[in-house]
C-alpha positions as CSV (number, residue, x, y, z in Angstrom):
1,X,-16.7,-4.0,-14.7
2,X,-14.7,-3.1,-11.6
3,X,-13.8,-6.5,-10.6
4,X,-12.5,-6.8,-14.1
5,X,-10.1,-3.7,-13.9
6,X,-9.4,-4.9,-10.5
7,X,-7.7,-8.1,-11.8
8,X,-6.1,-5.9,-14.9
9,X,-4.6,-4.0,-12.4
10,X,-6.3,-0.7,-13.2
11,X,-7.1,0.4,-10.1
12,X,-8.5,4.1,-10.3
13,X,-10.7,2.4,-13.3
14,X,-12.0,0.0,-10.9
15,X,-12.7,2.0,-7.9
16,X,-14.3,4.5,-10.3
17,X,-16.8,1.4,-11.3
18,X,-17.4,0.3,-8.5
19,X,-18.2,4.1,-6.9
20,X,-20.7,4.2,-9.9
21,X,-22.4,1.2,-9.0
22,X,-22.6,2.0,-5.1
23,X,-24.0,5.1,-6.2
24,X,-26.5,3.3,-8.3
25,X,-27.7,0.1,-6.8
26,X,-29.2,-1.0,-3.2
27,X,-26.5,-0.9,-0.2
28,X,-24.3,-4.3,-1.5
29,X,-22.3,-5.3,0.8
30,X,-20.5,-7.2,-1.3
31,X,-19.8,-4.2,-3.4
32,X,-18.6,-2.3,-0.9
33,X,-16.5,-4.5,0.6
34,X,-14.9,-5.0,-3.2
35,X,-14.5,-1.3,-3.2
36,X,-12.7,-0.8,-0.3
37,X,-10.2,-3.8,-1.0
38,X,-9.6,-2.0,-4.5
39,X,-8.6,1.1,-2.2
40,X,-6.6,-0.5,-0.2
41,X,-4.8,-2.2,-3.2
42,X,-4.2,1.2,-4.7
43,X,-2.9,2.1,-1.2
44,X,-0.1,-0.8,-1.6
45,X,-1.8,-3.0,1.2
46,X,-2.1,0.4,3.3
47,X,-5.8,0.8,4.5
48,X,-6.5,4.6,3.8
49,X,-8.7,6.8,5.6
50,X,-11.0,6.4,2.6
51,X,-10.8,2.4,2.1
52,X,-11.7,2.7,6.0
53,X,-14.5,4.7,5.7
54,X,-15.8,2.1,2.6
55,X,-15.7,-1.1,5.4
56,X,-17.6,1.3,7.9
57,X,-20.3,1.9,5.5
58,X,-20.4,-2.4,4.6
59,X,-20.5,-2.8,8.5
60,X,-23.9,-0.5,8.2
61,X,-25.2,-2.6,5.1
62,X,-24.0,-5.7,7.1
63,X,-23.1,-5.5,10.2
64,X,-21.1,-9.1,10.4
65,X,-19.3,-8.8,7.2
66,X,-15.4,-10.1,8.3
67,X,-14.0,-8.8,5.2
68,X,-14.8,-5.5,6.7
69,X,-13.4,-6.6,10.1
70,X,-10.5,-7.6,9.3
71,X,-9.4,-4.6,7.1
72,X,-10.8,-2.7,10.2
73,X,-8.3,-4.2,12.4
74,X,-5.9,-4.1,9.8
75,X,-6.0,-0.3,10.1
76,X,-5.7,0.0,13.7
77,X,-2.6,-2.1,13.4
78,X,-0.7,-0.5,10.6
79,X,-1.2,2.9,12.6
80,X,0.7,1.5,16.0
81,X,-2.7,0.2,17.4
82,X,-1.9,-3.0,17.9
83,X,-4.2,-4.0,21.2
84,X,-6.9,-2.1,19.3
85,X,-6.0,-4.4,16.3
86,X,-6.3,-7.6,17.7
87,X,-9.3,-6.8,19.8
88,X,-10.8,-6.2,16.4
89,X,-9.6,-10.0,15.2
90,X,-10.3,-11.8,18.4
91,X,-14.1,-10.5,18.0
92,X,-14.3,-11.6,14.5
93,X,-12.7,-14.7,15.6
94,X,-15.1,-15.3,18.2
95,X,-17.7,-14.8,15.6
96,X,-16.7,-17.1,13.0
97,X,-17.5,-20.6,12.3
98,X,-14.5,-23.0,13.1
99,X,-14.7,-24.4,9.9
100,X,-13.9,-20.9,7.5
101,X,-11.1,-21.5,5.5
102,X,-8.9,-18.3,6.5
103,X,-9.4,-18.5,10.1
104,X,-5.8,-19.7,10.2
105,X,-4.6,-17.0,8.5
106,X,-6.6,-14.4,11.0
107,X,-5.1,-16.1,14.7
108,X,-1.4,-15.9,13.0
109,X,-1.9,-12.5,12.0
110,X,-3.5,-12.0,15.9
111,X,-0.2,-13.8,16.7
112,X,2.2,-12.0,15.1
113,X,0.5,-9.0,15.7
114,X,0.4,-9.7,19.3
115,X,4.4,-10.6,19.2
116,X,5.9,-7.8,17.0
117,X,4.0,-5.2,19.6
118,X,5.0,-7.7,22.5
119,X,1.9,-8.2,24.0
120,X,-0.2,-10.8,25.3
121,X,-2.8,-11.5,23.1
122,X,-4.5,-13.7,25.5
123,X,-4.8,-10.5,27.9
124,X,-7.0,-8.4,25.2
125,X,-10.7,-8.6,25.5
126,X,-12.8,-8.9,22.0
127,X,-14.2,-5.7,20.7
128,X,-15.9,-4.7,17.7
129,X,-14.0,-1.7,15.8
130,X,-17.6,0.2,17.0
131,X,-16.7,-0.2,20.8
132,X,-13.0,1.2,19.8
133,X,-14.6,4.5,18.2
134,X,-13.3,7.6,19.8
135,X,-9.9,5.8,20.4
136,X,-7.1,6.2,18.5
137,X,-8.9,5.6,15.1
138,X,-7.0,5.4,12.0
């Protein structure tokens, strides 16, 4: 039911649903990561303290999930945090398969990420958004 408010548009409907079924259910990654991309949509593409908190808990259910990785970086970057942003991405980049289809879409966003901040992307190490708690989390 909350995927179907989701593509109505009715957001507060959807994250209510999908809340409910978190609540009831086994930890679902999947789930969770739908939740906190319903938050984040009712944000206006802003990742909220509460969407973040949503891809933490899939990270604990799952601990590879890249939805939940790249919203994770997404935060760091829309807060200034751009070297903790991309260190985010360049992990889950390491970690993919080459063959995913929006891999192309993650080293452009590194890229552009890594231009509008003007730094070298090259120069950050890969971290998990784990290693980068305690600094400058959104």
């Amino acid at each position: 039911m909350g995927r179907s408010y989701r593509t109505l548009g009715r957001y507060d409907a959807a994250i209510d649903a999908l809340r409910r079924a978190a609540d009831l259910g086994p930890p679902n990654a999947d789930l969770l990561g739908t939740l906190g991309e319903v938050v984040v949509a009712s944000a206006q593409g802003m990742v909220v303290p509460e969407a973040r908190q949503v891809f933490l808990e899939t990270l604990g259910v799952q601990p590879g999930d890249p939805r939940a990785r790249f919203y994770l970086g997404l935060a760091r970057a829309q807060i200034g945090d751009a070297a903790g942003a991309i260190a985010v991405w360049k992990d889950l980049e390491q970690d993919s398969s080459p063959d995913v289809p929006w891999l192309t879409e993650l080293r452009d966003e590194i890229a552009q990420t890594a231009a509008t901040a003007g730094l070298d992307a090259a120069t950050i190490a890969p971290k998990p958004e784990t290693a980068l708690t305690g600094t400058a989390a959104p």
